[in-house]
C-alpha positions as CSV (number, residue, x, y, z in Angstrom):
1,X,8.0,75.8,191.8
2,X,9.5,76.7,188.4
3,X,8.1,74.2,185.2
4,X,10.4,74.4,182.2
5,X,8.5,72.4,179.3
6,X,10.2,71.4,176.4
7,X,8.6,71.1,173.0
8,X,10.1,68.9,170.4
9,X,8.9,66.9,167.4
10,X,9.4,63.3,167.0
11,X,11.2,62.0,164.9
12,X,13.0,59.0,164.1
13,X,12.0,56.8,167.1
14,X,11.9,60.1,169.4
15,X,14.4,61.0,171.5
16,X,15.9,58.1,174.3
17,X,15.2,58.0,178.0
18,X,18.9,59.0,178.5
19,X,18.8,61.9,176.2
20,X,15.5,62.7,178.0
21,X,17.3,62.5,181.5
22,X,20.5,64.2,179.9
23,X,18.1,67.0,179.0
24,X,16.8,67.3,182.5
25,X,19.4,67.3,184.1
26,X,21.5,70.2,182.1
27,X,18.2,72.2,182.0
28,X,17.9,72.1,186.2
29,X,21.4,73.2,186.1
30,X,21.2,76.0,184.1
31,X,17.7,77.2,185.9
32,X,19.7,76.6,189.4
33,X,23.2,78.8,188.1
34,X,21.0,81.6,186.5
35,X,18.3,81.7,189.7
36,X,20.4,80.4,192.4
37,X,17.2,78.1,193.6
38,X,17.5,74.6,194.4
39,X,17.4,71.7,191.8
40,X,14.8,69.9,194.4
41,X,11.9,72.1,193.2
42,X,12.4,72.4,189.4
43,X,10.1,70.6,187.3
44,X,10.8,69.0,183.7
45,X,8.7,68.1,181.6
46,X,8.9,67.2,177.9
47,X,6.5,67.0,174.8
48,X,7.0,65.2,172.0
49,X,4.6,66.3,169.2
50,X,4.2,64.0,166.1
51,X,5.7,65.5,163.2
52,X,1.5,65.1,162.1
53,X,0.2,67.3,164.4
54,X,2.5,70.6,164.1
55,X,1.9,72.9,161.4
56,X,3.7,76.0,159.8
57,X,1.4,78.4,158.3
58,X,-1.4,76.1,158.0
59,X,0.7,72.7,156.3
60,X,1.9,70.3,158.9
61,X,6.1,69.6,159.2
62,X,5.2,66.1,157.3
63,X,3.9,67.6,154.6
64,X,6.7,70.3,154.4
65,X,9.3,68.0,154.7
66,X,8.1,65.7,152.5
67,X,8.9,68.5,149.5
């Protein structure tokens, strides 16, 4: 069963159920043209990370962005 996980900060209220679903969907199309294997097995998920708890070389994106 292929598990494509997605990664992305929130920000600004976080990303909408329909742009969640949107996501899903074009990602288990891509995965089924490239592979050829059906949509019914391919697992979504997504991770939004608070901007708090990701860091680039040791200073969280807050922080950065707040310079």
């Amino acid at each position: 069963m292929p598990i494509i996980n997605v990664k992305m900060t929130h920000e600004d209220g976080g990303a909408t159920k329909e742009q969640k679903e949107q996501l899903a969907k074009d990602l288990t199309a891509a995965f089924v043209n490239i592979f050829g294997r059906g949509e019914k097995t391919c697992v979504v998920t997504i991770d939004e990370v608070s901007t708090d708890n990701y860091a680039i070389g040791g200073e969280t994106i807050t922080n950065l962005r707040e310079k």
